[in-house]
N, C-alpha and C positions, 0 to 999 in steps of 0.2 A: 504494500500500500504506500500510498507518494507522503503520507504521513511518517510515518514508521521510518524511511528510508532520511528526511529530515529531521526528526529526532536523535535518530543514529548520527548525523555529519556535525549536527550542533553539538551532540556530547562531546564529541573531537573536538571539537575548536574547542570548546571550555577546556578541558583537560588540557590544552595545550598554554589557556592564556591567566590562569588560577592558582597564581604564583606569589608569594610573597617574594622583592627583590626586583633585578632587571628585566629579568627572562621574556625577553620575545618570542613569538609561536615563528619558527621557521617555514621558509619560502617553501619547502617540499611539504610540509603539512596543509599546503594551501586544499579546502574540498571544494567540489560545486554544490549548489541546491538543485534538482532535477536534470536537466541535459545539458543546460547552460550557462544557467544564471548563477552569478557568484557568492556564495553562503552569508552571509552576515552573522559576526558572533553576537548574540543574543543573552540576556541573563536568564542564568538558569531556574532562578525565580517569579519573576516575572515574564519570561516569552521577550519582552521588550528588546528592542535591538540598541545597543549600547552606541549613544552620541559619537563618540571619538574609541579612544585605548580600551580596550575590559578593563576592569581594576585588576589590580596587582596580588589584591588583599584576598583571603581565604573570604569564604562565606563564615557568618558567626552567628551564633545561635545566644542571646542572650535572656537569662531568666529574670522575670519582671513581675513585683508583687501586683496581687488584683484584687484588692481590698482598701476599705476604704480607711484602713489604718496605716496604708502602703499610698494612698490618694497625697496629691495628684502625681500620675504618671505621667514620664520624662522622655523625648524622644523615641515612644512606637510609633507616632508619625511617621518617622522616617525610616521604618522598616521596609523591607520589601515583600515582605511575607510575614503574617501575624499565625501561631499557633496556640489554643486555647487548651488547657491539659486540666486533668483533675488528681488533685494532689490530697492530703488528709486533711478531714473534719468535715468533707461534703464543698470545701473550698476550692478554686481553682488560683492557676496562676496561667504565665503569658511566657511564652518562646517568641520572642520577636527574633527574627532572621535579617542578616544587616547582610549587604555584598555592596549594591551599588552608591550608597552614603552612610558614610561613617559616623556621628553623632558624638562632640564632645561631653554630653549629657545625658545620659541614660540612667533612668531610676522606677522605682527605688528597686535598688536588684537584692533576690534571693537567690534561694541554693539550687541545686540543680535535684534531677530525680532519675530515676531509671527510663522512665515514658523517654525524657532525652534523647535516647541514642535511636530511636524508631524516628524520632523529628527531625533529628538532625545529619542523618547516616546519608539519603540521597543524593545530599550535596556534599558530603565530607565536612560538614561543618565543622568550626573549634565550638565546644559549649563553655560559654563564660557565667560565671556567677559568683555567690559568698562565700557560698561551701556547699558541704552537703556529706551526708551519712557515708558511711565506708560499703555496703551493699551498692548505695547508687554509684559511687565512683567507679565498682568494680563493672559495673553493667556498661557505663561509659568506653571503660579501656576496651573490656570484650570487644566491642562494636571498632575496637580502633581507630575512636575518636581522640580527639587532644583535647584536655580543658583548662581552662585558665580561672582561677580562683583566690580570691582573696585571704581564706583559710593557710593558702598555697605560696602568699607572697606575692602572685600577680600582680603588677603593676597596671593601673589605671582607677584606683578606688579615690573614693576621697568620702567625706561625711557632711550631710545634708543636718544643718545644725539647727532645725527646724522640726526635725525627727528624733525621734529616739529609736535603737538597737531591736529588735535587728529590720526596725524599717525606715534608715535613713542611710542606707549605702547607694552612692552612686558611678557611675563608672564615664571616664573618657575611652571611647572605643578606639581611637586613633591611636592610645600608647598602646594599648593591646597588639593593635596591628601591627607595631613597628617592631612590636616582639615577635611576631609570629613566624613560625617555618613554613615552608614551602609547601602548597599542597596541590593534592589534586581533586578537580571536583566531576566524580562518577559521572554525572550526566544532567538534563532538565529536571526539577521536581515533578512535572507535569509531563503530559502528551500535548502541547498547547496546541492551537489551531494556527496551522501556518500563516505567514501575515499573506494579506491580500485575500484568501480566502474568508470566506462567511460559512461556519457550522450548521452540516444539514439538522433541521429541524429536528429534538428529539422525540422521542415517543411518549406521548404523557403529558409534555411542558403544558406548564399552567402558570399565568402572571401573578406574582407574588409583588408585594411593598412592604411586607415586616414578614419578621420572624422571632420567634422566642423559643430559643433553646436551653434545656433544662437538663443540669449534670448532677443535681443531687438535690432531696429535700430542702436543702436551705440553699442552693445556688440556681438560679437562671438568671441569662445573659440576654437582651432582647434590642434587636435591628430594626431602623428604618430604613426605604429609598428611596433616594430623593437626588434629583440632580446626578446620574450616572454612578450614582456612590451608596453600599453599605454600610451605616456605624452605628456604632454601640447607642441605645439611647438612656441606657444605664451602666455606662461607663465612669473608669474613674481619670482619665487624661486631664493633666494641664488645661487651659482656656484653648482653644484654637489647636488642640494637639491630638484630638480624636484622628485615630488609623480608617481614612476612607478606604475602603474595599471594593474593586469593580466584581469582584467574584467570590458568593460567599459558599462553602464546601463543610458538609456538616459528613462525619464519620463516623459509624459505630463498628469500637471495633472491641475485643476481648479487654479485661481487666481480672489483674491478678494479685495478690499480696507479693507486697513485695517484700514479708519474709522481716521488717522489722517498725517499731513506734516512732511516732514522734516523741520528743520530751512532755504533751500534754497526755501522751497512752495511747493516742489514737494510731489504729493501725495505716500503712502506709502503703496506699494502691499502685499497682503499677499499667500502665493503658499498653497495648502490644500492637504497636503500630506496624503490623506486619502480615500478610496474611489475604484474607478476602472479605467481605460484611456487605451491608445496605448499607446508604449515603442518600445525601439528597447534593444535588449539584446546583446554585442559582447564579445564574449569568446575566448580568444585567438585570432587569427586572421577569426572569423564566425560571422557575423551578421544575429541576425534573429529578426524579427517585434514580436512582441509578446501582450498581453493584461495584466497588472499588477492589480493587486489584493490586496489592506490593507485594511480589516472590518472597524479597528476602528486604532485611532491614536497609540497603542502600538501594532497593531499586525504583525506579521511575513510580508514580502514584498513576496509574490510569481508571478509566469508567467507562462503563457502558451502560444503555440506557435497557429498558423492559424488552426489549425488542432484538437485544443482543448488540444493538450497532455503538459503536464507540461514541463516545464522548467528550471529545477534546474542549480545552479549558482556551477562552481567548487571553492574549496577550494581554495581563495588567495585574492590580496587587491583587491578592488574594487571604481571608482569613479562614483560618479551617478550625473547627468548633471538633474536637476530637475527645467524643464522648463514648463511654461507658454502653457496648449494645446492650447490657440488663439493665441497667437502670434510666440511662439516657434517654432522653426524646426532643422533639424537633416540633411545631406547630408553623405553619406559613398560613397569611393572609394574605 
């Protein structure tokens, strides 16, 4: 399929240009896009094709309190990818994914979890954050990720003097980067819809302008649309710092203990972003139910719709709501 076949040439060019340091993609790795037309390297987050140079900089996965003791939140605007994960006490937190802007602000950041390494493994992410439990570390390395943590000595912390412990950590993502080693990034998070193309109709789509998705008895998270854009309308963002979303992606997929407590007793979930499930996919203002598809912890996220036909994701940000299939649920208006 001419999809699949651009998928494949773009992972190449990523891999070749997702480098911490000088490293330029050399002239024999040059690929085409279908017979003739010359590939553009694209982010692998967003489908978007990159103004000038790719960045240099790994893709980074950082953890972002989502409470309103952790309020207001600092630079997920400028993520390129928001992930929403459910963590202990029925609470959730934020995986914001940075590649194509960096952010000298980022807050308030917490620890990291095991769910991580399914968020982050696609793209080869680093996960940065405060710290985190020795089970979630190991789950991290397993997956052959790198993390950068405060606990750890990382450099780029500093203290929001406005907060108290442990919710007034903030982070400059820029010294992080200048630390970071070399990487490589496996491919697209997505199957996106090539540009130029328009996504045949799915099976099912029905127009949607909210949604409210619910990850535990005491947490739901609930969207408007308005003006080409998804956001939280019970959000805790800075003024003007709400994550517009052109494309909002809800998943259910397995959860598991992960084997140990927090310090309040409560057990500590782990989501296994790995595998197959139902999903609801909404693209602009369409929702459609679809089945999601990751082989193994790094690979591509695809969907298909009731009908069996794929579902490619268009070029732009994306939040994905990555809930619980037993207890999770999803509501569109």
């Amino acid at each position: 399929m001419k999809f699949r076949l651009i998928a494949v040439v773009t992972a190449l060019a990523l891999v070749t240009t997702a480098c911490s340091g000088d490293d330029k993609p050399a002239d024999d790795q040059e690929s085409t896009k279908g017979d003739s037309q010359t590939v553009v390297q694209v982010s692998p987050l967003t489908g978007l094709e990159f103004g000038g140079e790719p960045p240099v900089n790994p893709v980074f996965v950082v953890k972002v309190e989502n409470s309103k003791s952790g309020s207001p939140q600092y630079g997920v605007n400028q993520a390129d990818m928001v992930v929403e994960e459910m963590v202990e006490g029925g609470i959730t937190r934020l995986a914001a994914l940075y590649h194509t802007t960096l952010p000298t602000k980022i807050g308030h950041v917490r620890s990291l979890r095991g769910t991580d390494a399914g968020i982050a493994s696609p793209v080869g992410a680093h996960v940065v954050a405060s710290g985190g439990a020795g089970p979630a570390y190991d789950v991290i390395a397993q997956a052959g990720l790198t993390t950068y943590t405060e606990d750890n000595n990382s450099p780029g912390f500093s203290t929001d003097s406005a907060k108290k412990r442990p919710y007034n950590r903030l982070l400059d993502l820029t010294t992080v980067a200048a630390q970071a080693s070399p990487t490589t990034i496996p491919g697209p998070y997505f199957q996106f819809t090539p540009a130029g193309e328009t996504p045949a109709a799915a099976a099912g789509a029905r127009p949607v302008t909210s949604a409210s998705v619910t990850f535990s008895r005491s947490h739901t998270t609930t969207f408007g649309y308005a003006d080409g854009g998804w956001t939280r309308t019970n959000g805790f963002a800075a003024p003007g710092e709400e994550f517009v979303a052109n494309n909002l992606v809800v998943i259910y997929a397995q959860e598991r203990d992960a084997g140990y407590r927090d310090p309040a007793g409560n057990s500590v979930p782990e989501t296994i972003f790995q595998g197959s499930g139902p999903g609801v996919v909404v693209i602009g203002g369409q929702a459609v139910d679809v089945t999601w598809t990751k082989e193994a912890l790094n690979s591509t996220v695809s969907f298909v719709d009731a009908a069996g036909a794929p579902v490619t994701i268009p070029a732009g940000k994306t939040w994905i709501e990555l809930v619980s299939q037993d207890r999770g649920s999803a509501t569109f208006q």
